[in-house]
Wavefront OBJ file of the C-alpha trace (Angstrom):
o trace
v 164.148 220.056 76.620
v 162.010 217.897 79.132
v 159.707 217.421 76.394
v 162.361 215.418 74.367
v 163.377 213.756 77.031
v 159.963 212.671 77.983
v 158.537 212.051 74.895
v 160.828 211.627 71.883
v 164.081 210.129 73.570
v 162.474 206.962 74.505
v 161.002 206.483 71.045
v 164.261 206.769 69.529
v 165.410 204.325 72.342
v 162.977 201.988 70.925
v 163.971 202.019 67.563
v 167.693 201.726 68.595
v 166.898 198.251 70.215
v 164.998 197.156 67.132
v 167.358 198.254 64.566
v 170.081 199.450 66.067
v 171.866 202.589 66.381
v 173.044 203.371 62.946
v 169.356 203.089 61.516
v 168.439 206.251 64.444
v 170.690 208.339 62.046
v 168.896 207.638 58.883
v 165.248 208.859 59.771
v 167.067 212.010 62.315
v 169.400 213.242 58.594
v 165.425 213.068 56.832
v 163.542 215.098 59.257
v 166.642 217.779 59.214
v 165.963 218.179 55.754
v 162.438 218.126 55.750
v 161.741 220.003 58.920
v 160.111 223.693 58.254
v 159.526 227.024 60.333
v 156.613 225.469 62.059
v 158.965 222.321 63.118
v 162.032 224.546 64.302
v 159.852 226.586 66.840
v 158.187 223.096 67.946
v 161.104 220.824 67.419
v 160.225 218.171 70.036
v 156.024 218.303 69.068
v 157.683 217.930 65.315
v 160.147 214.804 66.204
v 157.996 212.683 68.306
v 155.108 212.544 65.689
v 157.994 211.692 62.850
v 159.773 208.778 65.588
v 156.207 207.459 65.822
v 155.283 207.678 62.220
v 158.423 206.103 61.388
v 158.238 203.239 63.998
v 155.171 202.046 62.467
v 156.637 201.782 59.215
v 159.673 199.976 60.788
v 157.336 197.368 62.819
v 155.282 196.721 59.822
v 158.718 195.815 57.304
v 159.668 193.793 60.549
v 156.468 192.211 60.584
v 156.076 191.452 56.728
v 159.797 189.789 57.075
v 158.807 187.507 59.874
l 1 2 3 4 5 6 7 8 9 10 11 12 13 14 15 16 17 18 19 20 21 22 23 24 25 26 27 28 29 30 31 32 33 34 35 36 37 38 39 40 41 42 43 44 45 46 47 48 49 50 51 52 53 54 55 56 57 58 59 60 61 62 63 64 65 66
């Protein structure tokens, strides 16, 4: 649990304040369904590397829209 908190909540946090809180939902339902038996037994390891995958695709959109 401390490694969520540590590592993965703030990233979320991050994308919340760029795109608010309904768009946290969206990339959270994908790695649900995508997630595997290596991701469930390292759920946090699993979610910060999709968060940080998924904020670079979200500051790069932000970015080409500018």
């Amino acid at each position: 649990m401390s490694g969520l908190r540590k590592n993965v909540y703030p990233l979320y946090d991050e994308l919340k304040d760029i795109r608010g809180l309904n768009d946290v939902k969206e990339p959270l339902a994908y790695v649900n369904d995508k997630q595997d038996n290596y991701a469930k037994k390292n759920i946090a390891r699993y979610l910060k590397k999709s968060i940080e995958q998924y904020l670079q695709i979200v500051k790069r959109q932000d970015i080409d829209h500018e």
